[in-house]
C-alpha positions as a Markdown table, in Angstrom:
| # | Residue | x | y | z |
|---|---|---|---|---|
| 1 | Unk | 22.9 | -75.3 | 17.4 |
| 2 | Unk | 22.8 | -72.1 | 15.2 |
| 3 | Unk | 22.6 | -68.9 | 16.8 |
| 4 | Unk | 20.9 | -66.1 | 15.1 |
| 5 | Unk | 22.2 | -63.4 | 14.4 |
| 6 | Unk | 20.9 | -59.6 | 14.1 |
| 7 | Unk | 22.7 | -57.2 | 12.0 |
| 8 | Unk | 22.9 | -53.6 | 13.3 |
| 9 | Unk | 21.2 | -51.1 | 11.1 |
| 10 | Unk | 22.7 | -47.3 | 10.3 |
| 11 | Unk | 19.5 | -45.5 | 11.9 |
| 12 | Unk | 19.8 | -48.3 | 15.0 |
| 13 | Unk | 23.9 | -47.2 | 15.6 |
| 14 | Unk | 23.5 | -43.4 | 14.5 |
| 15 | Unk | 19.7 | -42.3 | 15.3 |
| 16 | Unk | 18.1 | -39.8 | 13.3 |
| 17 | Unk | 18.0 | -36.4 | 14.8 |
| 18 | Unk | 14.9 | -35.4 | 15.7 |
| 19 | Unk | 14.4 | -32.5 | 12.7 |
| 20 | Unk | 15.1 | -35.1 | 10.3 |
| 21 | Unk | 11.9 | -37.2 | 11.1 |
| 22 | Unk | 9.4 | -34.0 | 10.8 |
| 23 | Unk | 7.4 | -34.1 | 7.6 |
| 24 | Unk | 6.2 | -31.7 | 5.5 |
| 25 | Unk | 2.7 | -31.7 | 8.0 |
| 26 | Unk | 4.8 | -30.9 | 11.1 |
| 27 | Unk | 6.4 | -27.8 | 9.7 |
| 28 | Unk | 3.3 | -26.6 | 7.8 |
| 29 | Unk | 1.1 | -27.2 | 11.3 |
| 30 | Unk | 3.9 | -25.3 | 13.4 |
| 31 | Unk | 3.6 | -22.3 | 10.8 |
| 32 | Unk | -0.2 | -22.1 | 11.1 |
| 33 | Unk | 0.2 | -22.0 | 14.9 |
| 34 | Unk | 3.1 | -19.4 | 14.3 |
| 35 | Unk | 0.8 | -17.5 | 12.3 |
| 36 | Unk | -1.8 | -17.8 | 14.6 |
| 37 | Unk | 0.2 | -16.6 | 17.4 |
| 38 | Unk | 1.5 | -13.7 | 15.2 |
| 39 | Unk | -2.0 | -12.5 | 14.4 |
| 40 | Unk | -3.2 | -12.6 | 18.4 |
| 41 | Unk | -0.1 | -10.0 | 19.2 |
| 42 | Unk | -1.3 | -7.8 | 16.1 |
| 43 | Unk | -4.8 | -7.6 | 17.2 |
| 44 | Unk | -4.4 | -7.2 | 21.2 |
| 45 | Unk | -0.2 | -5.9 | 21.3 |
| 46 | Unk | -2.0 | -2.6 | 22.7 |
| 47 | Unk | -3.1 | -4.8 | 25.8 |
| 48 | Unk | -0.4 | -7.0 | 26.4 |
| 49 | Unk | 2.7 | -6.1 | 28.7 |
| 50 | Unk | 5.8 | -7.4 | 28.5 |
| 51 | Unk | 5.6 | -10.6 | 30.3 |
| 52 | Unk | 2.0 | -11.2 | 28.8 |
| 53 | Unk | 4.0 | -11.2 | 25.4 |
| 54 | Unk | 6.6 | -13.4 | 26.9 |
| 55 | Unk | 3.8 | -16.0 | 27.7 |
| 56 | Unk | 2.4 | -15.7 | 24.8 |
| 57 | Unk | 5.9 | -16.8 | 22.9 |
| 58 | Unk | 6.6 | -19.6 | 25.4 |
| 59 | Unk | 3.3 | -21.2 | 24.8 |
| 60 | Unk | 3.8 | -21.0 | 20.8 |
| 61 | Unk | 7.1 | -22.8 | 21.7 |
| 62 | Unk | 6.2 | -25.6 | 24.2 |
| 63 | Unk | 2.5 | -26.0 | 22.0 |
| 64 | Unk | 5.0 | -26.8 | 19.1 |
| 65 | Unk | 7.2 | -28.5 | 21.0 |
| 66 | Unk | 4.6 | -30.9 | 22.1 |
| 67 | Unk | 3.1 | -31.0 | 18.9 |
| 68 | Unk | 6.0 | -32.2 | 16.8 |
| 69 | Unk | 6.8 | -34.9 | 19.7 |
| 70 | Unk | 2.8 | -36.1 | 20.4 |
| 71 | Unk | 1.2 | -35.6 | 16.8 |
| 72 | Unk | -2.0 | -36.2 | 17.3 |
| 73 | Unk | -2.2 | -33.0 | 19.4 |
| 74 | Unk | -1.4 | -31.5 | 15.8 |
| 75 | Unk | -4.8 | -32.6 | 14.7 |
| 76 | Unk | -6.6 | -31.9 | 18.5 |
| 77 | Unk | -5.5 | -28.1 | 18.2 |
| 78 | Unk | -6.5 | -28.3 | 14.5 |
| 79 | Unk | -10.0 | -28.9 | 15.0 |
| 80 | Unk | -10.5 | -28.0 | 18.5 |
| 81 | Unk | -9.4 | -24.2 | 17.3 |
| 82 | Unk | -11.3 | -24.2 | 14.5 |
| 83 | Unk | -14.4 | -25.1 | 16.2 |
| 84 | Unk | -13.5 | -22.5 | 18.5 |
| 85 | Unk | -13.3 | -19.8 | 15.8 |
| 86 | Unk | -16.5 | -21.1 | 14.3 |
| 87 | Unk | -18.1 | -19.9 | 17.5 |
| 88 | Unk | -16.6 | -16.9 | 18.2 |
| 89 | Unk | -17.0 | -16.2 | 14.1 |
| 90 | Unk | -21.2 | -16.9 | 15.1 |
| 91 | Unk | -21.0 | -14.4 | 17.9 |
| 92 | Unk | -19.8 | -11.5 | 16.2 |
| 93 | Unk | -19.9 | -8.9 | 18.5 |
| 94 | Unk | -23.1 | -9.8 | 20.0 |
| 95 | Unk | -23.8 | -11.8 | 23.2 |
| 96 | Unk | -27.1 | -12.4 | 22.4 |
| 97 | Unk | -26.2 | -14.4 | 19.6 |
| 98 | Unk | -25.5 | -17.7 | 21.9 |
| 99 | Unk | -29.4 | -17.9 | 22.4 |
| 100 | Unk | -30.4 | -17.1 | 18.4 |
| 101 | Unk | -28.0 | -19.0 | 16.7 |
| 102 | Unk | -28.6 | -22.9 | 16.4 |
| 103 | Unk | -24.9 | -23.7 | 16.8 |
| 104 | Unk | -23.9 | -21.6 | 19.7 |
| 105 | Unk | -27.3 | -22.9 | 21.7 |
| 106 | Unk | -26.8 | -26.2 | 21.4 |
| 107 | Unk | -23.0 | -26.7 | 20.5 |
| 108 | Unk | -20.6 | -24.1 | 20.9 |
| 109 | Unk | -21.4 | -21.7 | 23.2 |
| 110 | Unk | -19.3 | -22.1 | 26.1 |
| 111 | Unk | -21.8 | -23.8 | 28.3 |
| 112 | Unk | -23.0 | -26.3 | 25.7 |
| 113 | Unk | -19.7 | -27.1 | 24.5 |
| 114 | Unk | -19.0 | -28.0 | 28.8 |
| 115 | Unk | -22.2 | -29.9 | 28.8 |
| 116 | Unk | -21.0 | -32.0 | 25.5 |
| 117 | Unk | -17.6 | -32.2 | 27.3 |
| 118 | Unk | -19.5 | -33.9 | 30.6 |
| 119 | Unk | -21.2 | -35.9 | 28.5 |
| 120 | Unk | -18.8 | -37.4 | 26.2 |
| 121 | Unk | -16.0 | -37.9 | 29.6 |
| 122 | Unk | -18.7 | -40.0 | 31.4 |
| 123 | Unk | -19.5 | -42.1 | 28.6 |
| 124 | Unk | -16.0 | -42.2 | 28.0 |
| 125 | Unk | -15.4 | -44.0 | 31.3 |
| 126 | Unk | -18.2 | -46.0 | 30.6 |
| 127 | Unk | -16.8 | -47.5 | 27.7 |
| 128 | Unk | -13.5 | -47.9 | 29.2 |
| 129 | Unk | -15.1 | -50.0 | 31.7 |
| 130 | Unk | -17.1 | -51.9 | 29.4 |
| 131 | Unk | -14.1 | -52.6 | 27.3 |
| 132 | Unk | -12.1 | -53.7 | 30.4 |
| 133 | Unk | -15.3 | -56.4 | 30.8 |
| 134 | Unk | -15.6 | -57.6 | 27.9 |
| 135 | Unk | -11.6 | -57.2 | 27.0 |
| 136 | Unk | -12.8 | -55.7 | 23.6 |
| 137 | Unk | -10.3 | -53.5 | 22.2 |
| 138 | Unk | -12.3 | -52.0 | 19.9 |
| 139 | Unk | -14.7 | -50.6 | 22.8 |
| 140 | Unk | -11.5 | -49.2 | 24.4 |
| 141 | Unk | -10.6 | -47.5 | 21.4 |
| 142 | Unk | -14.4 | -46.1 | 21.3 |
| 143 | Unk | -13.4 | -44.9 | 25.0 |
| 144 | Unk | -10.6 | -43.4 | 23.4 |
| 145 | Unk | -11.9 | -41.3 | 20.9 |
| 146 | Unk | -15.0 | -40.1 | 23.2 |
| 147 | Unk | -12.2 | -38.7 | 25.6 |
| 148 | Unk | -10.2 | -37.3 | 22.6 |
| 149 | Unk | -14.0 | -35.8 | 21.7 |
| 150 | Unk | -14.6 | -34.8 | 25.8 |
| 151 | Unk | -11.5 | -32.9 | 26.1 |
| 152 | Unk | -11.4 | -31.3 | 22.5 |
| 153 | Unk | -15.3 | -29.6 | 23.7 |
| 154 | Unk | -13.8 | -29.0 | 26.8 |
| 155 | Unk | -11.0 | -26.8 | 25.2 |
| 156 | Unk | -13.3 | -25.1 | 22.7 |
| 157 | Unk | -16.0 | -24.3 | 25.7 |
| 158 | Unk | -12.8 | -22.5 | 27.7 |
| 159 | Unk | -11.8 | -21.0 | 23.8 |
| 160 | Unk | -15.4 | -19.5 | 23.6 |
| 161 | Unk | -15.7 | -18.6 | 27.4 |
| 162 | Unk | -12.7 | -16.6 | 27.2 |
| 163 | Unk | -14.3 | -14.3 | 24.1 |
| 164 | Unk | -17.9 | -14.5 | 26.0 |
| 165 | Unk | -16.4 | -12.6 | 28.8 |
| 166 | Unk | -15.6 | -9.7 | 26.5 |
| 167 | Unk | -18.5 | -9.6 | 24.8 |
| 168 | Unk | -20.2 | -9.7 | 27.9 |
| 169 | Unk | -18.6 | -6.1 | 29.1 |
| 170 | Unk | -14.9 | -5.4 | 27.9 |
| 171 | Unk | -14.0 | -5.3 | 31.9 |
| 172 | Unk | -15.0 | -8.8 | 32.8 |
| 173 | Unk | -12.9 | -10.3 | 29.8 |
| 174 | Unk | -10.1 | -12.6 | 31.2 |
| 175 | Unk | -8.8 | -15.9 | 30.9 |
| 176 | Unk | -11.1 | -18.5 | 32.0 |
| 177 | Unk | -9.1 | -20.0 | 34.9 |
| 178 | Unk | -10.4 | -17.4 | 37.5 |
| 179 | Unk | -13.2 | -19.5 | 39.5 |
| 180 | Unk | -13.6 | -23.2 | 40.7 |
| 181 | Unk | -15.7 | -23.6 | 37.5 |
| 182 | Unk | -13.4 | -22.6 | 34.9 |
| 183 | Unk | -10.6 | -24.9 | 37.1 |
| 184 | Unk | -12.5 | -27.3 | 37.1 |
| 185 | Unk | -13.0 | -27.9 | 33.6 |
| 186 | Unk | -8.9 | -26.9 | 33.0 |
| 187 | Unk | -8.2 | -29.8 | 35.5 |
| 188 | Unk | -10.6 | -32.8 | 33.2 |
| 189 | Unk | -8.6 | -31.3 | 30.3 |
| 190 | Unk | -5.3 | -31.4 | 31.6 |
| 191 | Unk | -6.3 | -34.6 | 33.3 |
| 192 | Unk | -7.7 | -36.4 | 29.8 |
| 193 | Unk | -4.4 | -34.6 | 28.1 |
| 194 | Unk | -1.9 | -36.3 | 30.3 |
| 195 | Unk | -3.9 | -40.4 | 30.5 |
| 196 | Unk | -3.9 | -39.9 | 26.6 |
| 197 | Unk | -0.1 | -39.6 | 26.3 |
| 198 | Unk | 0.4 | -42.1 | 28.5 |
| 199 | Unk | -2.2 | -44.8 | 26.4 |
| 200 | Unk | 0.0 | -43.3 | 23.3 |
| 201 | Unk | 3.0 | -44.5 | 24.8 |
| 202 | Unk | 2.4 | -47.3 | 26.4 |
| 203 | Unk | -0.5 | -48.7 | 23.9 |
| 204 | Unk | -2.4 | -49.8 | 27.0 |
| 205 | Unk | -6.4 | -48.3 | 27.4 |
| 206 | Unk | -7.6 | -50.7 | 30.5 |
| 207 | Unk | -6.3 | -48.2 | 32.8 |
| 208 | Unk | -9.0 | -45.7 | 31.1 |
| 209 | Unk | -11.8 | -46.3 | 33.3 |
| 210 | Unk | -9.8 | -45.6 | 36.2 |
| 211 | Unk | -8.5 | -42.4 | 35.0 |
| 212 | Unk | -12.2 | -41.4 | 34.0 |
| 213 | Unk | -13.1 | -42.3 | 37.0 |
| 214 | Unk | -11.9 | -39.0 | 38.3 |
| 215 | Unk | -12.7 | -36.9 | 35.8 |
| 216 | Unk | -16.3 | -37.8 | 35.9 |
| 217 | Unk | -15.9 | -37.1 | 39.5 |
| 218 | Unk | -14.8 | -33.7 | 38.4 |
| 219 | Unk | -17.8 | -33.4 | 35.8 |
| 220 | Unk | -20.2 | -34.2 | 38.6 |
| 221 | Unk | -18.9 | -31.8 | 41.1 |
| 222 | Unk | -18.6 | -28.8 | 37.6 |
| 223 | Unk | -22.5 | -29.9 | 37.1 |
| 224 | Unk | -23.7 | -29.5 | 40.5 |
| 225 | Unk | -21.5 | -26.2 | 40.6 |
| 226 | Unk | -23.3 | -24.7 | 37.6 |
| 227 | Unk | -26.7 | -25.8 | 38.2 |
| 228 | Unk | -27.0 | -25.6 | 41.7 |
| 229 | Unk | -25.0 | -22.1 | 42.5 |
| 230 | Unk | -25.1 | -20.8 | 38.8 |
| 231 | Unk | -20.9 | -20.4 | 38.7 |
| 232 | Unk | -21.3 | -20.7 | 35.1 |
| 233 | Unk | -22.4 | -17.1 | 34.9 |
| 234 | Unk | -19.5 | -14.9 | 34.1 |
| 235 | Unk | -18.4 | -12.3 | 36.9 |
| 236 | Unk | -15.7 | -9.6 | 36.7 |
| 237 | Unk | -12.4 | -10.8 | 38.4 |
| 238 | Unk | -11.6 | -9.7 | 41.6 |
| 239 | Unk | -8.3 | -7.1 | 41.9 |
| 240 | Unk | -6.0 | -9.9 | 42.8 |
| 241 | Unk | -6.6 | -11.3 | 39.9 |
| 242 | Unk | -6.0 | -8.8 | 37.7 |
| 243 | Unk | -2.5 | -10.2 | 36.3 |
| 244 | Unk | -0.3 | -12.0 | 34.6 |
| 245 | Unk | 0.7 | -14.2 | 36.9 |
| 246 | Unk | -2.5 | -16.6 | 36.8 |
| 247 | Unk | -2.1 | -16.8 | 33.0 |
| 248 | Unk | 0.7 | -19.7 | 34.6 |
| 249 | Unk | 0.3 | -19.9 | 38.0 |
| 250 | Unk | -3.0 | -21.6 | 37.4 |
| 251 | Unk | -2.3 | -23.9 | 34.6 |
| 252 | Unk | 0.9 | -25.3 | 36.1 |
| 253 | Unk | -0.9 | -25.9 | 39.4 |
| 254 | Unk | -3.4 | -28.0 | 37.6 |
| 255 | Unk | -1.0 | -29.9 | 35.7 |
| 256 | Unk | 0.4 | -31.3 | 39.1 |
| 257 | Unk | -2.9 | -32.0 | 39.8 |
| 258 | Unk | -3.6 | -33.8 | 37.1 |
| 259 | Unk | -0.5 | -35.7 | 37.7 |
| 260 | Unk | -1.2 | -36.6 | 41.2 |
| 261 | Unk | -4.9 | -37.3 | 40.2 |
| 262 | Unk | -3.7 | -40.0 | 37.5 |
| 263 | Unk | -1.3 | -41.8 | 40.0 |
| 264 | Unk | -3.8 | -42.0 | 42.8 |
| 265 | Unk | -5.9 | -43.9 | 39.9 |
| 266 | Unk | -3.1 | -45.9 | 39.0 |
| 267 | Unk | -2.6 | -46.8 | 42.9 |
| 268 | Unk | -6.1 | -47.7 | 42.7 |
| 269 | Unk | -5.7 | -50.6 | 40.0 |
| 270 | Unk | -2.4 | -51.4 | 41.2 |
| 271 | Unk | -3.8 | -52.6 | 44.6 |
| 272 | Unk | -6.9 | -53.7 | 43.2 |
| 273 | Unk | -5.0 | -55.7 | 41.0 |
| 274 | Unk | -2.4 | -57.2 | 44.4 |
| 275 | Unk | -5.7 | -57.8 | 46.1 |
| 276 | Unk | -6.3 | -61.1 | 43.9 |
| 277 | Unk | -2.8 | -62.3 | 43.9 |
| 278 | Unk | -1.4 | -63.7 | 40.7 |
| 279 | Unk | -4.1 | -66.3 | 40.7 |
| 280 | Unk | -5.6 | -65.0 | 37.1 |
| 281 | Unk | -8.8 | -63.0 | 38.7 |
| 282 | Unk | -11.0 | -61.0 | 37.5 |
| 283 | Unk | -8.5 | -57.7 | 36.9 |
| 284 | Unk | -5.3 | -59.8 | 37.0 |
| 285 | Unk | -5.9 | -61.0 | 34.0 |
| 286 | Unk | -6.9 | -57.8 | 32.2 |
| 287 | Unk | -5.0 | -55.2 | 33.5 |
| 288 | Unk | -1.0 | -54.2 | 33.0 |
| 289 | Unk | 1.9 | -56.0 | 35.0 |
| 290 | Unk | 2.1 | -54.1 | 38.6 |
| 291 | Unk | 6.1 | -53.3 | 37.4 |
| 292 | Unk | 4.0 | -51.1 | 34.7 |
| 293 | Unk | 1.8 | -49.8 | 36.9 |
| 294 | Unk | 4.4 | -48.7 | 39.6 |
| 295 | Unk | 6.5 | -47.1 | 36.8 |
| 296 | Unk | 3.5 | -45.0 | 35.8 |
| 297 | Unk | 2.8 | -43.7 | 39.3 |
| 298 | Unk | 5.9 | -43.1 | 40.1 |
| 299 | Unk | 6.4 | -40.6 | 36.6 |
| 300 | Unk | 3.1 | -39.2 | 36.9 |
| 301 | Unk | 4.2 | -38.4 | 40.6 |
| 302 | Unk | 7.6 | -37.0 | 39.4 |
| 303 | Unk | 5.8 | -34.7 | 36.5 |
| 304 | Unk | 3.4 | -33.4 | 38.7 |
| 305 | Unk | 5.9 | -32.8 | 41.4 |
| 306 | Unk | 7.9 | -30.7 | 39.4 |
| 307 | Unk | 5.1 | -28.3 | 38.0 |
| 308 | Unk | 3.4 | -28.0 | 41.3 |
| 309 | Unk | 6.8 | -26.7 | 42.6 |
| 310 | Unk | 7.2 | -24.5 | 39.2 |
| 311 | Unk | 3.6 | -23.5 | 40.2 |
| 312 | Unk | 4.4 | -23.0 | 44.1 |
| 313 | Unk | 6.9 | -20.7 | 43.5 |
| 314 | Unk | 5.0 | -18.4 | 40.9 |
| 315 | Unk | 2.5 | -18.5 | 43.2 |
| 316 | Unk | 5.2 | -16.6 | 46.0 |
| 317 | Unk | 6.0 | -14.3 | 43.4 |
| 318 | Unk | 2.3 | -13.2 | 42.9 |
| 319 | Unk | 1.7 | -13.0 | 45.7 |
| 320 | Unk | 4.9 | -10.7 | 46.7 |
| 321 | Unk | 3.2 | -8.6 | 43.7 |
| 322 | Unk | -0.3 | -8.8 | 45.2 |
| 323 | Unk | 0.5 | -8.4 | 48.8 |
| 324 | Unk | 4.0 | -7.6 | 49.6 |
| 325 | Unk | 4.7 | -10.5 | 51.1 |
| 326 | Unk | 6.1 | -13.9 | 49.5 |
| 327 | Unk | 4.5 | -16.7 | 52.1 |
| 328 | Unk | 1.8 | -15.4 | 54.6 |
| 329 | Unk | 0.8 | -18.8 | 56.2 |
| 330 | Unk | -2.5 | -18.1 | 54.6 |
| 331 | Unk | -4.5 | -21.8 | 54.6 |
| 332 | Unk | -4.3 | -22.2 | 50.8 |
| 333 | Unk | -0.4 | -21.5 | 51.3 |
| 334 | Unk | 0.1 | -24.3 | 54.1 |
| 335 | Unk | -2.0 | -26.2 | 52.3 |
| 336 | Unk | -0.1 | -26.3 | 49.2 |
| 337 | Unk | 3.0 | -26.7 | 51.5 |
| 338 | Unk | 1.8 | -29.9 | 52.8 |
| 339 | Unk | 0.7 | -31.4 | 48.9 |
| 340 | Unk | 4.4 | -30.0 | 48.0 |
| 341 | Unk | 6.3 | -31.8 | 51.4 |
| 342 | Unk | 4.0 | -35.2 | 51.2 |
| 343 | Unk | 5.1 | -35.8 | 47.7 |
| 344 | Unk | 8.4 | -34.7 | 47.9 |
| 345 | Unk | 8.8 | -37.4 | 50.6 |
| 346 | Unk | 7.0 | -40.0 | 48.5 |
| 347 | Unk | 10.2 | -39.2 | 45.8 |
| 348 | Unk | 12.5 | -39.2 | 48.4 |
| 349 | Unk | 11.7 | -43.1 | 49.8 |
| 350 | Unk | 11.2 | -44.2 | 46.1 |
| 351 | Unk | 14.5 | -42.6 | 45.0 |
| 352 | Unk | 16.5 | -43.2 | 48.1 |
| 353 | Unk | 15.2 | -46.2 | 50.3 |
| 354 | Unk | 13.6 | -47.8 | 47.0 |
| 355 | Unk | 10.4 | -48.4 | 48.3 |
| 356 | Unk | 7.9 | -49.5 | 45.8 |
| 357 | Unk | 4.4 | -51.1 | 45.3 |
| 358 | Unk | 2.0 | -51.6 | 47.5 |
| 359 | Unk | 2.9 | -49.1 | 50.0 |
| 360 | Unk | 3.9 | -46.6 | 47.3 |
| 361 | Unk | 0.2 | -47.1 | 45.9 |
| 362 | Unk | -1.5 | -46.3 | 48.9 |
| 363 | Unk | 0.6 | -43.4 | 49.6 |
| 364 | Unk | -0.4 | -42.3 | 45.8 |
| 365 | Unk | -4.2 | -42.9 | 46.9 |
| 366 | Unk | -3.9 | -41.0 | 50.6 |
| 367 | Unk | -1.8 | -38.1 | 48.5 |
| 368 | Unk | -5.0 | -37.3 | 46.2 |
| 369 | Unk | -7.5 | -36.5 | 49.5 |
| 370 | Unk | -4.7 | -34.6 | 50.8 |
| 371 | Unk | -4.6 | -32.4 | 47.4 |
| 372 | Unk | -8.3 | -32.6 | 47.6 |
| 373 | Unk | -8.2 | -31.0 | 50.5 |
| 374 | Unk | -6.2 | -28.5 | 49.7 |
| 375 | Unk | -7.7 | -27.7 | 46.1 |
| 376 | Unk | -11.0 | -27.9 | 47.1 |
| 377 | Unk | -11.7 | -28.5 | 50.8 |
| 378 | Unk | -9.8 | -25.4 | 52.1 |
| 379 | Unk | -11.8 | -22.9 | 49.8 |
| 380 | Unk | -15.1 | -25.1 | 51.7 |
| 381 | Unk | -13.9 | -25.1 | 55.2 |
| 382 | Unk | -11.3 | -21.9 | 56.1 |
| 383 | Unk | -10.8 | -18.3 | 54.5 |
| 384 | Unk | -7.8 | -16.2 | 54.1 |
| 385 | Unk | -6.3 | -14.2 | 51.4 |
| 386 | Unk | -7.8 | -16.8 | 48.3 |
| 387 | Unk | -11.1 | -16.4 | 49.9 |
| 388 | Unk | -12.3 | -15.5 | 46.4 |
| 389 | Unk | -12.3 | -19.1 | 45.3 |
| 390 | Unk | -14.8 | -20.1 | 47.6 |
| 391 | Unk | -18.0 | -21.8 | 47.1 |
């Protein structure tokens, strides 16, 4: 009996360094946001500080960076910025604008462009649901697109916020990641963000629903928020506030959230899936191989891991800045402490002792109330020195 053989190509033995497969696109999109960045230092340089300018330059660089590897973010930032500028192009210099102009009132302005964002995210899970059902892969591509949509109005609405606040008065402009509103919508974002790269590479959108599943838990909460206690309104920032340090403080914290929040998801379908055995149920049949599953909780728990410590530790430096001391056992402090030790131990027994599935997956689903709890139910329950994100 014959055996086949396969013949080795060039690009298989020597693999094409990673410049060589940019196009013509990649380097002409990197040069717009180059530009872009370039003209944001020439029209506010008289604001920024040193490390403001810093930021600025790394997020050029890791935007890029992400772009060139993940290219449909090319296109996102594309038309999610120039939606934005649209908006901010409406405004002028005149608030007042978002309730004359058709476009702001009903699209762009930052609260309609949330509201589309709420919108689009739950009938994004719907769909992803329905598509599960019905195992129609077209439906899950519609899911797709709606959360592409969702979190592309989600960016624009924080885009547009972030100008609001200066049109507003010049000494309430900052960016939006100040309040448990603005957070919230960050965390859908970075949330939607980091399920869509994971569909991307591993071509598989039945775990959408799961993931939306928490987001639209997100959106309900960022509803009732606005409606109910009116934190859509824009307020100055308190003195603590007033630095540099939450322009990435905040937005690394919320990436390990969104990490932890998309493994306790995948914990969810991994032992929903164990609960019918390999019998071909209902989600068996329909839903990745656990090995799959477990892979992507335990890398969703390893990214997040490592930007909540990134984000732990600029936390200790603002706060040296803000109140001369590095760690105060304030509750938000312990709290984050506790996320930071019970998912270090999670690595440790995966890593280590090997543990895997179904105890990992519960550990995954217990892990998200305790970062619940300190995200959410510490600003609810106790005070302390991060009183100011209370509800």
């Amino acid at each position: 009996m014959g055996v086949s053989q396969h013949t080795l190509q060039p690009e298989e033995i020597y693999p094409q360094p990673f410049w060589k497969r940019l196009g013509a696109f990649d380097f002409a999109w990197a040069a717009l946001m180059t530009i872009g960045a370039a003209f944001t230092y020439a029209l506010f340089a008289g604001l920024m500080d040193g490390y403001e300018i810093v930021i600025l330059a790394g997020s050029l660089l890791a935007l890029v960076a992400l772009g060139w590897s993940w290219r449909q973010v090319q296109a996102f930032t594309l038309v999610a910025g120039a939606l934005a500028l649209f908006a901010v192009g409406l405004y002028g210099g005149d608030y007042a604008r978002g309730e004359q102009s058709f476009f702001l009132r009903f699209l762009f302005s930052s609260q309609s462009a949330v509201m589309w964002m709420s919108a689009l995210y739950v009938g994004a899970t719907v769909a992803y649901f329905w598509g599960l059902t019905v195992r129609s892969e077209y439906i899950n591509r519609v899911g797709s697109a709606m959360t592409w949509s969702a979190t592309g109005m989600g960016l624009v609405g924080l885009l547009v916020r972030w100008r609001e606040s200066y049109l507003i008065n010049p000494e309430y402009g900052h960016i939006p990641v100040s309040n448990l509103y603005e957070v919230f919508i960050l965390f859908s974002i970075i949330t939607a963000l980091l399920y869509l790269y994971y569909e991307r590479r591993t071509g598989v959108r039945t775990l959408g629903g799961f993931v939306l599943l928490v987001i639209s838990a997100a959106v309900a909460f960022l509803l009732w928020y606005a409606f109910d206690r009116e934190a859509h309104v824009i307020q100055p920032l308190v003195p603590a506030l007033k630095s540099y340090w939450m322009k990435i403080h905040v937005p690394a914290n919320f990436i390990g959230y969104g990490c932890f929040a998309i493994a306790a998801m995948l914990g969810a379908a991994y032992l929903l899936r164990a609960r019918e055995g390999a019998g071909g149920g209902f989600l068996s049949s329909r839903l990745p191989e656990p090995e799959l599953l477990d892979d992507l909780m335990y890398k969703s728990i390893a990214l997040g891991f490592a930007f909540f410590t990134v984000a732990t530790i600029l936390g200790a430096l603002w706060a040296a800045e803000a109140w001369g001391s590095y760690w105060s056992w304030d509750p938000k402090e312990t709290w984050a402490l506790i996320v930071w030790l019970n998912y270090a131990a999670w690595l440790h027994m995966r890593l280590t002792k090997g543990w895997r599935g179904t105890p990992m997956a519960w550990w995954a689903v217990v892990g998200l109330f305790v970062t619940l709890f300190a995200f959410l139910g510490v600003n609810m329950f106790l005070s302390g020195l991060h009183s100011y994100g209370e509800l």
